[in-house]
Structure formats: structure tokens, C-alpha cells
Wavefront OBJ file of the C-alpha trace (Angstrom):
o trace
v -4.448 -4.571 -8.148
v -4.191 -2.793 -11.408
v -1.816 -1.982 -13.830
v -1.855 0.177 -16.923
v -0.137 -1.495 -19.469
v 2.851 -0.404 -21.193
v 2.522 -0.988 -24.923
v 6.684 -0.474 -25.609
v 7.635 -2.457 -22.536
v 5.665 -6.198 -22.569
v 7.249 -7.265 -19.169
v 6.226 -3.902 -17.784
v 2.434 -4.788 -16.557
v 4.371 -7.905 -14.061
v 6.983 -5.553 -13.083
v 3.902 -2.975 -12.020
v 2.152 -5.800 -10.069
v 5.542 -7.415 -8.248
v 6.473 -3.857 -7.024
v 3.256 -2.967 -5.584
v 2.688 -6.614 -3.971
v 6.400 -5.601 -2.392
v 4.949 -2.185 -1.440
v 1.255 -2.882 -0.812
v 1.586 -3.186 3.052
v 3.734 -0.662 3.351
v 1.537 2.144 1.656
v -1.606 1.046 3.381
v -0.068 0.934 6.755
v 1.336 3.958 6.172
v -1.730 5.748 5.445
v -3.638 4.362 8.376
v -0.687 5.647 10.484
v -2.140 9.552 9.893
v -5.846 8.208 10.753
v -8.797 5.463 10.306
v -9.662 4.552 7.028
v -12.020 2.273 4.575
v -11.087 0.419 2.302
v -12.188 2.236 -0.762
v -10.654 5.997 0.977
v -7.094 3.858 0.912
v -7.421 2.976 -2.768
v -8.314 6.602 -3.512
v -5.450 7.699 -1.448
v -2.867 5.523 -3.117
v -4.288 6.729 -6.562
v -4.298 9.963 -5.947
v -1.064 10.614 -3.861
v 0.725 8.378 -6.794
v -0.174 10.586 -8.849
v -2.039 7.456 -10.705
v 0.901 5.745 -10.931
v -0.448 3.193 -8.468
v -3.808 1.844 -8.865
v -5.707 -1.099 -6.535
v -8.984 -2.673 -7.398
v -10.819 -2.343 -3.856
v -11.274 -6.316 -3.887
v -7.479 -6.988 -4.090
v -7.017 -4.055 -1.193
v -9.660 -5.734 0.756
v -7.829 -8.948 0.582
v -4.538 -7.380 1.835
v -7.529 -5.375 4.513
v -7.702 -9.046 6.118
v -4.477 -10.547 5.951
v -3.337 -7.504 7.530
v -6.242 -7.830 10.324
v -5.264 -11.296 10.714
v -1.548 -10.597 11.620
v -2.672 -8.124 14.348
v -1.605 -4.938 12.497
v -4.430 -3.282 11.773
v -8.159 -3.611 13.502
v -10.986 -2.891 11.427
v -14.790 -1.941 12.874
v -18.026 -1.666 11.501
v -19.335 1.959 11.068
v -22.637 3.039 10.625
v -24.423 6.606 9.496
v -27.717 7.151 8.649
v -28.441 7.326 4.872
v -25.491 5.937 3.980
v -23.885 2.305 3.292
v -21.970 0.557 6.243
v -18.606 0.652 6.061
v -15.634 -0.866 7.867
v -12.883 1.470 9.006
v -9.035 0.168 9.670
v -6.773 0.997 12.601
v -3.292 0.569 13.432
v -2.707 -1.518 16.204
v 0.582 -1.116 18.078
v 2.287 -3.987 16.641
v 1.063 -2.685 13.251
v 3.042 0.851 13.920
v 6.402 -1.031 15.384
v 6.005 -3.103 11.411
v 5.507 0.263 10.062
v 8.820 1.648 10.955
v 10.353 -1.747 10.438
v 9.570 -1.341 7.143
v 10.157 1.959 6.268
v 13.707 1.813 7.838
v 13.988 -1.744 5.284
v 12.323 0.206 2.311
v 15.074 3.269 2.562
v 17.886 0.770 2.602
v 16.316 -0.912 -0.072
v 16.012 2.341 -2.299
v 19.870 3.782 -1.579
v 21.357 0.323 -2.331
v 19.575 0.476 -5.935
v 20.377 4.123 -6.287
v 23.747 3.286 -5.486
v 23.974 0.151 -7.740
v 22.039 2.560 -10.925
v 24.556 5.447 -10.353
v 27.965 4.898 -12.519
v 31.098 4.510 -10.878
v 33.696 7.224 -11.450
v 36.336 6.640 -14.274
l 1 2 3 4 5 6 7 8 9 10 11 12 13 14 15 16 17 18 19 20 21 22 23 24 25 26 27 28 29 30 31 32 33 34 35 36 37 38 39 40 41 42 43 44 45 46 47 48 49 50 51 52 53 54 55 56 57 58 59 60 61 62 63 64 65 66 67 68 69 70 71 72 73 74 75 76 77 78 79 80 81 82 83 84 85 86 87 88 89 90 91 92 93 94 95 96 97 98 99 100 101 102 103 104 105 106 107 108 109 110 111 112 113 114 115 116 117 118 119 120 121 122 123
């Protein structure tokens, strides 16, 4: 995973990385709920649909690619075209959509109990 370093804020480049290893799963799950992907489409997704504010080096995303596998929520599968480099595409299983809304349901109570703690209490 990448960061872009923050020249004001020294702490901010860990800050970048513990956030998206808390949020990591969630995004790639996420995207592989609207259809099959590889690896290096996800990355691009995240980038783009952060508006860059969340970049992934494809190794890192394949390492989450396998842990994921290996916990039965995604399935990946070898696809081949002619003139063009194999590639392997990720699923989500059904016990990988059930952790899905599991953790979008944990990941909106996790945003309104910040919100509430950032917002000033009335006077």
C-alpha cells in the first residue's frame, strides 16, 4: 500500500497506512460485490473512485487477494484470452457477501460515533 506523504503532518504517512489496513477488506469486497475483478482493475478502482486519495501497490493488494481467498470470501480463477497476459479474476463467495454487510453495518457505526465525538457539544 501507498501513501503520499504529508510534508506538514510527519505522523500523517502511518495514519494513511493504519486506515487503509482498517479499510482494505472492506473496499475490495465491496467492489467485487458489483462484479469479478483482477487484481490490478481493484487497485485502479480504489485509485480512481478515491479520487487518489487511496493508493495500493498491486503486490500489497495481492497479498490481501489471498488472505481473503483463504478465509473463503472471495474465489479467484485463472482467465485466459488470446494475445493477452493471464490473469486471475476474484469472486465473492456467499460467506464473503454476509462479511460484506457485516462490515459495512460496523463501518457506519464506526463513522457516526466519530462524527458524533468531532461535533461540539452545545453551550
Amino acid at each position: 500500500m501507498a501513501e503520499t506523504a504529508n510534508p506538514t503532518d510527519p505522523g500523517a504517512g502511518r495514519a494513511d497506512r493504519e486506515r487503509k489496513k482498517g479499510t482494505a477488506d472492506l473496499l475490495v469486497l465491496a467492489l467485487l460485490a458489483e462484479r469479478d475483478r483482477h487484481g490490478y482493475e481493484l487497485a485502479r478502482q480504489i485509485e480512481r473512485r478515491s479520487s487518489g486519495g487511496l493508493v495500493f501497490h498491486v503486490a500489497s493488494l495481492y497479498t490481501l487477494l489471498y488472505r481473503l481467498e483463504s478465509r473463503g470470501l472471495i474465489r479467484g480463477r485463472w482467465v485466459e484470452k488470446a494475445g493477452e497476459r493471464r490473469r486471475r479474476f476474484y469472486r465473492l463467495t456467499a460467506e464473503g457477501e454476509r462479511s460484506l454487510e457485516r462490515q459495512r453495518r460496523e463501518w457506519r457505526r464506526f463513522v457516526l460515533a466519530v462524527d458524533r465525538v468531532m461535533e461540539p457539544e452545545p453551550a
